[in-house]
C-alpha positions in Angstrom: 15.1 8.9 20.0 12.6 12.3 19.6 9.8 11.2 17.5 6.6 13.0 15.9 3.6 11.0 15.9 1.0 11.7 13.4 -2.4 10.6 13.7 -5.0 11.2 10.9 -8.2 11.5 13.0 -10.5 11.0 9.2 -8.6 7.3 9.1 -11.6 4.7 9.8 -9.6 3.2 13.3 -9.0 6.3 14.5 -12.6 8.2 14.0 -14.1 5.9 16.9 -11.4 6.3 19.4 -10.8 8.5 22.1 -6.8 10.5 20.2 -6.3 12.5 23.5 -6.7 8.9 25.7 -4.3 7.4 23.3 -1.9 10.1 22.5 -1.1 9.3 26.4 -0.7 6.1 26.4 1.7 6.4 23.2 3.7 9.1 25.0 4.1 6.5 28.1 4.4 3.9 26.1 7.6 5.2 24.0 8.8 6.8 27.2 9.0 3.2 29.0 11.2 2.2 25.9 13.2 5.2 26.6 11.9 7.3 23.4 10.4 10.6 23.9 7.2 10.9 21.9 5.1 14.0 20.8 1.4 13.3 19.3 -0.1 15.2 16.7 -3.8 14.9 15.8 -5.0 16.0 12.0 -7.7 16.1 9.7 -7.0 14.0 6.2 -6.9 17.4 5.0 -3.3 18.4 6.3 -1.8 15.0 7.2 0.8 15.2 4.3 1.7 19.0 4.8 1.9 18.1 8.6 4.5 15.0 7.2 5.9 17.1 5.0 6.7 19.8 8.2 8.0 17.2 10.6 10.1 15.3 7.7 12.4 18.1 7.6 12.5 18.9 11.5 15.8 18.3 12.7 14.5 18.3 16.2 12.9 14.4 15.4 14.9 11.7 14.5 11.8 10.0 13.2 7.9 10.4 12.5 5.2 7.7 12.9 2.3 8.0 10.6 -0.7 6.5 11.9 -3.6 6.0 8.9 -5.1 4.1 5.8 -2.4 2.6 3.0 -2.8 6.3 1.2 -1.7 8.2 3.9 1.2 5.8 4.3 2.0 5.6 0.9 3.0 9.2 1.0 4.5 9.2 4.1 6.9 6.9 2.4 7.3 8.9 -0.2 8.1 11.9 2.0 10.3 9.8 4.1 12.4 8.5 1.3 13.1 12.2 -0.5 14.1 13.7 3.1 15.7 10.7 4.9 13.4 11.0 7.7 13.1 7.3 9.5 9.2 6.1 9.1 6.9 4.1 11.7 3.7 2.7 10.6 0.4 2.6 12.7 -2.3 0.5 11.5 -5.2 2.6 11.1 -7.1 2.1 8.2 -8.9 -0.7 6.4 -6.5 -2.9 4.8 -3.0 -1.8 6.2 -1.2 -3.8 3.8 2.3 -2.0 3.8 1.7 -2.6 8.1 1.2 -6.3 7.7 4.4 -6.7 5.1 6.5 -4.8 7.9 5.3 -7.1 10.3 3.3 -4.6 12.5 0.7 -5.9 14.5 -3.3 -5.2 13.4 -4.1 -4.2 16.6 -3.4 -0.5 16.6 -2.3 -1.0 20.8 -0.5 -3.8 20.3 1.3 -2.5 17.5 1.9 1.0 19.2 4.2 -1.3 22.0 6.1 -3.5 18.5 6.8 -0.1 17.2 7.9 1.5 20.3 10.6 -1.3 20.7 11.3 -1.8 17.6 14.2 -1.1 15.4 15.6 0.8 12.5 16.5 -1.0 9.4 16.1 -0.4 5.4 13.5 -1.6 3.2 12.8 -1.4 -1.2 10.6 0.8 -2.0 9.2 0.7 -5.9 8.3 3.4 -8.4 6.2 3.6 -11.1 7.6 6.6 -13.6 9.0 7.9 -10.5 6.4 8.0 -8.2 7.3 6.1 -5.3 4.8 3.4 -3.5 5.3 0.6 -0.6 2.8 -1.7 -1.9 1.5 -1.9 -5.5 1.0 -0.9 -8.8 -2.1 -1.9 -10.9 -4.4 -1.2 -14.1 -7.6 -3.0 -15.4 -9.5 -4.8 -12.8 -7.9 -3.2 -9.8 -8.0 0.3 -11.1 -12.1 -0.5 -12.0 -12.7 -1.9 -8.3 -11.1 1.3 -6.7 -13.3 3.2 -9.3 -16.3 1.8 -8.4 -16.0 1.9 -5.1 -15.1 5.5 -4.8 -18.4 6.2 -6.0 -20.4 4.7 -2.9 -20.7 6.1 0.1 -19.6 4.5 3.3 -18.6 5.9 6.9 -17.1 2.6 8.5 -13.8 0.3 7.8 -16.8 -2.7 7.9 -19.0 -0.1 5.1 -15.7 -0.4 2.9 -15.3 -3.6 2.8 -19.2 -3.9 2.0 -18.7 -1.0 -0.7 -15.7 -3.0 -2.4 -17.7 -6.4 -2.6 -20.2 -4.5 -4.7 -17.4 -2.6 -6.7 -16.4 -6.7 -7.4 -20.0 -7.5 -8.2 -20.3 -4.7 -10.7 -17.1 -4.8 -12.3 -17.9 -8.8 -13.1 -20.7 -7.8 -15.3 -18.2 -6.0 -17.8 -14.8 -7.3 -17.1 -11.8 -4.9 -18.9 -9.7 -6.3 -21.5 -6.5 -4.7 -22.8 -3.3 -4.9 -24.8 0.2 -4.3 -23.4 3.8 -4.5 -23.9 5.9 -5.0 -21.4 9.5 -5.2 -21.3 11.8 -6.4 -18.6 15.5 -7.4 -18.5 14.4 -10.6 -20.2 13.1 -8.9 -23.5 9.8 -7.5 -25.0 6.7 -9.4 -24.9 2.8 -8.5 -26.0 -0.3 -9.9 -24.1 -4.0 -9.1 -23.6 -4.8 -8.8 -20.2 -7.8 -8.1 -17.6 -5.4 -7.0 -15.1 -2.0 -6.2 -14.0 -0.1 -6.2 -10.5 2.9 -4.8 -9.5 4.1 -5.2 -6.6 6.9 -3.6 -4.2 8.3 -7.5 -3.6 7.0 -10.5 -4.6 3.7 -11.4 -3.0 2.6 -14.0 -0.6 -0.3 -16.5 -0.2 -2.2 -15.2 2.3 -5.7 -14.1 2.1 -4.8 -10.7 1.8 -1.7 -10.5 -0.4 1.3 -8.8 1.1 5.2 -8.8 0.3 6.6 -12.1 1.5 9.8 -9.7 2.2 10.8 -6.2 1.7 14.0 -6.4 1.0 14.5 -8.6 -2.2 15.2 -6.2 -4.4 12.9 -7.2 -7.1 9.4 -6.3 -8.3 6.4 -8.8 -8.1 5.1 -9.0 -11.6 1.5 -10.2 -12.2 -0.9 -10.8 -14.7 -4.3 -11.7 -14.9 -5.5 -13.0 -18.5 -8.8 -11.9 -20.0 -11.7 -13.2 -17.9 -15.8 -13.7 -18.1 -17.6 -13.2 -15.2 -17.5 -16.5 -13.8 -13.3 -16.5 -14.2 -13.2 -13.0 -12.6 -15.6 -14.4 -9.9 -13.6 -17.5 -9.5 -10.0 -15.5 -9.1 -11.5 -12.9 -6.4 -12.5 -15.8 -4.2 -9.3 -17.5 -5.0 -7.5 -14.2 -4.1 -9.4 -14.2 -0.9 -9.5 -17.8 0.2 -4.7 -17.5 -0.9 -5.1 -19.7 -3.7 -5.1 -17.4 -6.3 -1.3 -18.5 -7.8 -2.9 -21.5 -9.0 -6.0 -19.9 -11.0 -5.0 -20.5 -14.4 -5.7 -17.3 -15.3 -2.6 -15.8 -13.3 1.0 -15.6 -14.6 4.1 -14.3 -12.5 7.8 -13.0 -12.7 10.0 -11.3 -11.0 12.0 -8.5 -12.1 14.4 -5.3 -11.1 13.0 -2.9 -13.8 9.9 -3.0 -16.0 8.5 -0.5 -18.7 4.8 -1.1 -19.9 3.4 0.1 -23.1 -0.5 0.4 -23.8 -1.0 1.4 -27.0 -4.7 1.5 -27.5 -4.7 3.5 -24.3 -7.7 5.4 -24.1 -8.8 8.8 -22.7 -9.7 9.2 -18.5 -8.1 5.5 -17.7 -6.9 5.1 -14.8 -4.2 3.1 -13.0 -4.3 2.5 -9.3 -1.2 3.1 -6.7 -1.7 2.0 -2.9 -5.3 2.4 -3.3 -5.5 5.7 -5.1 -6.8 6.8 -8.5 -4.3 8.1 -11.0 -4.2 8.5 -14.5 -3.2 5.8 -16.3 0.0 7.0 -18.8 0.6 5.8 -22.0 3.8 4.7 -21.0 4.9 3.8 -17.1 8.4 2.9 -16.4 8.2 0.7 -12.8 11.6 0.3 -11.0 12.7 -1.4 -7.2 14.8 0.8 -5.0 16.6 -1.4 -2.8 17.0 -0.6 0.7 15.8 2.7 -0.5 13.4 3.5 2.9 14.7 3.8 6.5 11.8 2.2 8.7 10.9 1.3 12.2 11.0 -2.2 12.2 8.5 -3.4 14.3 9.9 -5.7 18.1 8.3 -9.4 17.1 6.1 -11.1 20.2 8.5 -13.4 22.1 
């Protein structure tokens, strides 16, 4: 198999590491698995054009995008419109579409799973047609990611330091909203704090990633309106995988869902695989099954 590797040097695993050193070893690596590699070392800058170039390159059979969950995100996305098979390198802070695949969280390690792994189909979701690997939200989420963005941090440890004061802040003032939301079971109104979608249903680990990928249903989740000391309680219940028993969560599952906010107001914002977007009035979320050829990752024997 020919396959273009693209590294995004501005990803926080990859700015400390020697690319040309490991651009090698990846080469040799695939090679020994009988693959011929080519690397490719960007800024953050042109990652997605470069993706967008190789997608379409009928000389590769598949690209590998190594960088944070935005970078994958729309490598996905690219992936799924052109029919391009995907690999995923862990390579920045959370990696949470990596971890549902299975890929190891060491970046080396993973390089040999991906390297022998093989090709299979995975859902991908949408949300009013934009596609994502991992998840939807709006209200606490969306306010964390915010926050966040406005501090400044150079280091994988710095954003995880940044988003633990995000939490802090966003606790003082927790949001509070009212939705509709429809499903194939009917209409239903709530007032919320927060809401999840996610490409699968989730698991209970500390960090929350699909159980599966290939279920063919959204996870649906909804955090009610908190205080402090409930929003406080449910991020350390998040982190510690006992957050399906707050009492403040409620889950379903479901193929299609439309949300309606009707007080929606101005420069809201929702949040999709880590990344600020406006928040619409209306936002249709649906599962493509089997909708994303991946490398599935070789398991440890």
């Amino acid at each position: 198999m020919q396959v273009a590797a693209i590294l995004n040097r501005d990803s926080g695993t990859l700015r400390t590491m020697d690319l040309d050193t490991f651009c090698a070893e990846a080469v040799a690596v695939f090679a020994q698995a009988g693959h011929q590699l080519r690397c490719y070392v960007v800024s953050g800058e042109d990652v997605l054009d470069t993706i967008e170039r190789f997608s379409v390159d009928p000389e590769f059979d598949a690209m590998i995008a190594a960088g944070g969950d935005g970078t994958i995100s729309s490598a996905a996305a690219i992936a799924h419109r052109t029919g391009k098979i995907l690999g995923v390198l862990p390579a920045g802070t959370m990696n949470l579409f990596a971890r549902a695949l299975g890929v190891p969280p060491d970046i080396r390690t993973a390089l040999h799973a991906v390297a022998e792994g093989t090709i299979g189909q995975v859902d991908l979701a949408t949300a009013n047609g934009q596609p994502f690997v991992h998840q939807f939200g709006v209200g606490i989420h969306a306010r964390l990611v915010r926050i966040r963005n406005g501090m400044v941090y150079r280091s994988r440890i710095g954003k995880m330091l940044a988003s633990l004061r995000a939490i802090g802040a966003a606790a003082l003032n927790p949001p509070r909203f009212d939705v509709e939301f429809e499903d194939e079971n009917g209409r239903q109104m709530r007032t919320v704090s927060g809401i999840a979608i996610s490409n699968n249903p989730l698991d209970d680990g500390p960090v929350p990633v699909a159980q599966r990928l290939d279920t063919g249903r959204l996870g649906v989740y909804f955090a009610g309106t908190v205080t402090t000391s409930e929003l406080i309680s449910l991020v350390i219940d998040v982190l510690i995988g006992r957050w399906r028993a707050n009492p403040q969560v409620t889950e379903l599952e479901s193929e299609h869902l439309t949300l309606h906010f009707p007080k929606r107001k101005r420069e809201v914002h929702a949040v999709i695989d880590g990344e600020l977007i406006e928040l619409a009035r209306d936002v249709e979320l649906r599962i493509l099954p089997q909708a994303l050829s991946v490398i599935l990752p070789a398991r440890p024997l």
